[in-house]
C-alpha positions in Angstrom: -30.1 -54.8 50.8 -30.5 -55.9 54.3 -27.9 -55.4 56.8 -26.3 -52.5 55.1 -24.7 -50.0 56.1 -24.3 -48.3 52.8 -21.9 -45.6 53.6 -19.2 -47.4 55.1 -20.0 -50.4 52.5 -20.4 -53.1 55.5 -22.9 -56.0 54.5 -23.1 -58.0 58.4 -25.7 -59.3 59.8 -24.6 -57.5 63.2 -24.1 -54.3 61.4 -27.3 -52.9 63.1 -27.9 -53.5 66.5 -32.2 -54.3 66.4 -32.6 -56.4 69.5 -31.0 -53.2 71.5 -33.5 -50.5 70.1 -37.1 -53.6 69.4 -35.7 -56.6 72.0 -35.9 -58.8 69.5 -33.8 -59.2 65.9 -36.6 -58.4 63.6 -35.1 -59.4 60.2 -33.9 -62.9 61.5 -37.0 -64.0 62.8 -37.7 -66.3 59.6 -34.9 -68.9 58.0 -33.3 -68.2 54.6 -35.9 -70.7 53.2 -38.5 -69.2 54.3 -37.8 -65.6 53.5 -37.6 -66.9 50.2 -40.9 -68.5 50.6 -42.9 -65.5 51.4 -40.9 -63.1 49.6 -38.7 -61.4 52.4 -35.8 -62.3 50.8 -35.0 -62.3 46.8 -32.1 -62.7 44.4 -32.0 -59.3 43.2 -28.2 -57.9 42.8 -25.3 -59.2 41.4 -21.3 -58.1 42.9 -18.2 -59.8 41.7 -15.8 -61.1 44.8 -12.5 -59.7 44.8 -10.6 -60.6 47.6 -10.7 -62.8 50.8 -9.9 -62.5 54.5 -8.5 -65.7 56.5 -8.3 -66.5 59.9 -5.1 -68.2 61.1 -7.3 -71.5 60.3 -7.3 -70.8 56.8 -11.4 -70.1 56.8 -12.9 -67.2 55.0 -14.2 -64.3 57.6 -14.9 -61.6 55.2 -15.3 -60.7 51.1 -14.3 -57.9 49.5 -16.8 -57.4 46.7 -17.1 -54.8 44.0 -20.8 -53.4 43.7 -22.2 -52.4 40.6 -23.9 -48.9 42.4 -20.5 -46.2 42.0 -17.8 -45.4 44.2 -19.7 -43.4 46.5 -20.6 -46.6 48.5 -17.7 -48.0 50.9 -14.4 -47.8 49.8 -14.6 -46.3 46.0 -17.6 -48.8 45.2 -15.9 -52.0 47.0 -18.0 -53.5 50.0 -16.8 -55.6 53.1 -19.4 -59.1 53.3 -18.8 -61.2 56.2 -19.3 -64.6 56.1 -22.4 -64.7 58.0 -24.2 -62.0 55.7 -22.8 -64.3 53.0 -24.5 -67.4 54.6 -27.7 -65.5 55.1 -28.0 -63.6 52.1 -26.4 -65.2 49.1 -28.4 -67.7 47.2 -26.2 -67.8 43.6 -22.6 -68.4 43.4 -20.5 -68.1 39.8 -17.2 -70.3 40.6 -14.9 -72.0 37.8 -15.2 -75.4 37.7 -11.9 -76.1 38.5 -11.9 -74.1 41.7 -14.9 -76.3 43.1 -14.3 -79.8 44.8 -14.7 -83.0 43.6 -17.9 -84.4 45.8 -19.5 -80.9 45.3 -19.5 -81.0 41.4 -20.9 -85.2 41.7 -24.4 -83.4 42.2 -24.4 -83.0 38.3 -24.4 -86.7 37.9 -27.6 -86.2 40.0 -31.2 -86.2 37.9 -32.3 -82.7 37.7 -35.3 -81.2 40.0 -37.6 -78.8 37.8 -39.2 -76.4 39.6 -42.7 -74.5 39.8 -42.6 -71.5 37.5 -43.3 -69.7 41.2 -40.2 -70.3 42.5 -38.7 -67.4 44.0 -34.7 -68.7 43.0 -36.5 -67.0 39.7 -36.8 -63.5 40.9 -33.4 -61.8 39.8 -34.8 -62.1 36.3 -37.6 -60.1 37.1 -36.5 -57.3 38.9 -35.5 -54.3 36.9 -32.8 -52.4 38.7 
């Protein structure tokens, strides 16, 4: 995974400071898109969400997730995401219906786009972990 800090469990995009040690942050030089694109980034891990952190506005700044690799990772095989690893770094999203808005579940009423068999939103079903 990128920015990891597997130890401590931390999944942040500042969690490594690159532009300090290369002047420049090497793994956010191309957008999610195209990492995608050209195979930087890929769907390949799945971790259930198991708590959230709010600020005093009520928005989400951190995840708690439980990984699938054993409890010798963070705190007894539960990570900390923050939000911007989320946004950078999360492409697939499991959430009961009835927990999702109204004007985001209208797309469904929306004709559906297939895609070329290349596209990389495939990739978790072909990496074997």
């Amino acid at each position: 995974m990128k920015r990891f800090a597997g130890k401590q469990g931390i999944l942040d995009t500042q969690v490594h400071n690159f532009p300090l040690v290369f002047g420049v942050d090497v793994q956010k030089v191309l957008s999610k898109a195209d990492r995608l694109i050209y195979g930087d980034s890929a769907m390949s891990h799945a971790m259930v969400f198991t708590a959230v952190s709010l600020n005093d506005k009520g928005e989400v700044t951190k995840l708690r997730v439980e990984n699938s690799w054993g409890e010798d990772r963070g705190e007894k095989g539960y990570l900390i995401m923050s939000t911007d690893w989320f946004n950078e770094y999360v492409f697939e999203v499991v959430v009961d219906k009835k927990y999702v808005p109204v004007d985001v579940l209208d797309v469904f009423k929306q004709e559906p786009v297939v895609l070329p068999a290349w596209d990389p939103m495939g990739t978790l079903a072909n990496v074997s972990s």
